[in-house]
Phi, psi and omega in degrees: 000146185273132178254150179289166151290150193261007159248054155244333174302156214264150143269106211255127183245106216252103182297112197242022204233041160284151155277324178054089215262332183287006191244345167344141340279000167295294183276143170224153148005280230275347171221095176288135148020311203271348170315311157242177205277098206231009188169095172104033147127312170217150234311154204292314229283343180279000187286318174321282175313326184291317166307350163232044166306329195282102185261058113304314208250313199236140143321156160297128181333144111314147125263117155272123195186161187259155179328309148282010143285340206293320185285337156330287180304335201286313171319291180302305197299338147312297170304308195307313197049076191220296191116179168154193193228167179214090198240128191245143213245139170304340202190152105341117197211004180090164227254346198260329163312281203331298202303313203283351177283323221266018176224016150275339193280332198296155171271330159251158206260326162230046147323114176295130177229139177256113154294101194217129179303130133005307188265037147263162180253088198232088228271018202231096178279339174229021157290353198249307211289288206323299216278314176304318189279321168293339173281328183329323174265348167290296185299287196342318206283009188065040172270176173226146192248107191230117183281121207258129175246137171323205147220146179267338204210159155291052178286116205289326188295333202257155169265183191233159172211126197263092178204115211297151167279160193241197151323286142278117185246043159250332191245115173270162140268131169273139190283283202190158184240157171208107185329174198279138197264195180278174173298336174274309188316330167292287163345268169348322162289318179284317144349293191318298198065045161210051187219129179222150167308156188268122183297301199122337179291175156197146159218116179217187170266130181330303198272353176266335154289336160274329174317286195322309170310334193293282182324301197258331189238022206317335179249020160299327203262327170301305195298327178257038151257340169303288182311321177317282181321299174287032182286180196226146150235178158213110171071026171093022158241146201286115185275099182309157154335091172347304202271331190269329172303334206270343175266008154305154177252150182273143196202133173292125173311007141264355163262320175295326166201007177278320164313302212237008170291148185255018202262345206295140160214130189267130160240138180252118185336115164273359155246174186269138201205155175179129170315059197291053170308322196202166217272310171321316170297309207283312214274315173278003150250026189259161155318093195262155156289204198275355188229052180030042167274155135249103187237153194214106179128228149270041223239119180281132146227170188200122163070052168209150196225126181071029179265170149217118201237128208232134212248030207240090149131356202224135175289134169239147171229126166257153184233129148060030187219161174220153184043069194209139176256139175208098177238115173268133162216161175030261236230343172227181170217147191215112169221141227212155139284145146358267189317321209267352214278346151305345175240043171277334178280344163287002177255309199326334168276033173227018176204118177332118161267162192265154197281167213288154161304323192207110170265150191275162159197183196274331179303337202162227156190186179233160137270167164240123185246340143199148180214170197201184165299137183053003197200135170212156194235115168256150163250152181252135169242073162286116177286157166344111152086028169225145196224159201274178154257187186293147188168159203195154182227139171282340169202037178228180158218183189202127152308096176255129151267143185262128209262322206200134186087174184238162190213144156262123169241120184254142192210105173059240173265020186217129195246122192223166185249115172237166204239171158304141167068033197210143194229161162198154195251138182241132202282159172308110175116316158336122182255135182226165192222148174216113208243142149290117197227030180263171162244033178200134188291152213256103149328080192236134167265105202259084188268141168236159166191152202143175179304313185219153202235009203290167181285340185289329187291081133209139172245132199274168178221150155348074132039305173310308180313299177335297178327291199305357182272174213241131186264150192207119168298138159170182190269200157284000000 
């Protein structure tokens, strides 16, 4: 591949602030769809960043992500050892916020920025490279670049973008964009042969995106230079304005400005790409056996056909059924027709979702492993060289046993070294610390009990107060 100069290089900007409500109960809020490994081993969202690894070519990631993600995206984006910025969004708002942040963020005013969703599946990286460089010189010229996928089928799910062929038939001027249409309507586009699904990608320059907004969205674009300006950071990832974020309106960057822009350009796409949204995507792209299941996990069948069938943590057996979704994980089971699998996120305000399996932290994360009135059970995961901070709770007290690694633990004025299979109790009001001091990661099983168990009863202290206690040797 051919290298950029290096204040020429694209920025690849990764929207990460979907919730992905149609793959329930795999995707939740709080571990969303790009998160997991739902295709080629590991998580959509590092497949992403791994496509634009070559910094020949590319800049270090944006990350866009909701706030409550951030140590997720953080997590990942570290393993990649790639790097990046991290700009967390206060609220959910939609692709049209995400772009006017990520393009306040550029460091030159016509920085190239590549837009790109999180949750895809795009297994032909450089046929993905080839297509990104070839788009590249349309954006420099201050045009917007929108990647067109061939459409195989009349598909309802997708949006369409109408753009005829021309001289040059890789970079097109788009015609017009169109929400997701009807089955006939789709049929008709395909009929047409100048209509490709709309991909979600773009590449244009940081300051032709603030025009555009400026121009087509005005007051999508006041609020977030007011959140810009009042931005925050924490712990080096960048917070917008709470209060300014919250007077945007939500609105997507193809309703903001893809509708109404005269700059929109189509290149079509040469690689293979699918959406991974929904049970229908996952299913049609999977690994089928001899009786055209996809299965994953723990799973029996006897007499069954045209399924997809999903396992996590839990045994599942289907009997006697075809064209069926049925995926068990913990704490839900979600079964479906096939056909009917688009309409999951419509029971879901009808049903309590459960807190989440597993949370991000800046150290690891935990699971919940069971929780009730008055008492909850975690397992804790610290990575090599990291520690909760100094901290104390008001109305909970909490039990650690150690599963695995050795941990230092401070409890109040008194600091002990524990191995496998050794505990210690931190009473309610205690300020304690839990560190890894292992060369492997440290395993803790974490009973709470008390009146209230929320993640807010905790209060933190300076790093510094730690110094002044006074270390002591001893057993639990």
């Amino acid at each position: 591949m051919p290298a950029l100069p290096a204040e020429n290089r694209i920025t690849p900007v990764i929207l990460s602030g979907g919730c992905g409500q149609r793959l329930w109960p795999l995707s939740r809020v709080e571990m969303p769809k790009q998160f997991l490994p739902l295709s080629g081993g590991m998580p959509l969202f590092t497949q992403t960043i791994e496509r634009c690894r070559d910094g020949a070519i590319f800049h270090t990631p944006v990350i866009i992500c909701a706030q409550a993600h951030r140590f997720t995206a953080r997590r990942l984006l570290d393993e990649s050892g790639i790097g990046g910025k991290i700009i967390m969004e206060p609220e959910m708002r939609n692709t049209a916020m995400a772009v006017a942040m990520a393009a306040l963020s550029a460091v030159r005013a016509d920085d190239v920025l590549l837009i790109l969703p999180s949750d895809h599946d795009i297994p032909q990286a450089d046929a993905f490279l080839d297509d990104v460089l070839c788009a590249y010189k349309t954006a420099v010229d201050g045009q917007i670049v929108t990647f067109g996928i061939s459409p195989t089928c009349p598909h309802s799910g997708y949006g369409y973008i109408n753009a005829p062929r021309t001289s040059d038939d890789r970079v097109r001027r788009v015609l017009s964009f169109h929400e997701k249409p009807n089955a006939h309507t789709a049929q008709q586009y395909i009929d047409a042969g100048q209509y490709y699904w709309n991909s979600g990608i773009f590449m244009s320059r940081a300051d032709v995106w603030l025009a555009e907004l400026q121009r087509h969205a005005p007051d999508v674009y006041v609020a977030a230079v007011q959140a810009w300006q009042e931005k925050s950071f924490d712990l080096g990832d960048i917070l917008p304005s709470e209060r300014a974020y919250a007077r945007a309106p939500s609105r997507s960057i193809d309703y903001a400005v893809m509708e109404k822009t005269s700059a929109a350009h189509m290149i079509t796409a040469s690689f293979t790409w699918r959406d991974l949204g929904d049970y229908a995507a996952l299913y049609g792209g999977g690994e089928k056996d001899e009786h055209e299941n996809v299965m994953s996990g723990d799973v029996a069948t006897k007499n069954v056909r045209g399924s997809y069938l999903y396992a996590d943590g839990m045994r599942l057996g289907v009997i006697g059924l075809s064209d069926v979704i049925a995926v068990a994980t913990r704490d839900a089971v979600m079964v479906c027709a096939r056909d009917q699998a688009n309409q999951i996120s419509g029971i879901l305000d009808r049903m309590k979702d459960q807190a989440p399996m597993r949370t991000d932290r800046p150290w690891g994360y935990y699971d919940v492993i069971e929780h009730g009135a008055g008492f909850a059970v975690k397992k804790l995961h610290v990575l090599v060289g990291c520690s909760l901070s100094l901290q104390s709770h008001e109305k909970r007290s909490e039990h650690w046993v150690i599963l695995k690694g050795r941990a230092r633990v401070t409890c109040d004025e008194r600091v002990i070294a524990l191995g496998e299979n050794e505990s210690t109790f931190i009473p309610q009001g205690a300020r304690h610390c839990l560190e890894n001091i292992g060369d492997e990661a440290l395993e803790v099983i974490e009973i709470q009990t008390g009146s209230y168990l929320g993640e807010d009863d905790i209060v933190r202290y300076a790093k510094e107060d730690a110094r002044t206690i006074k270390i002591s040797k001893g057993a639990a």
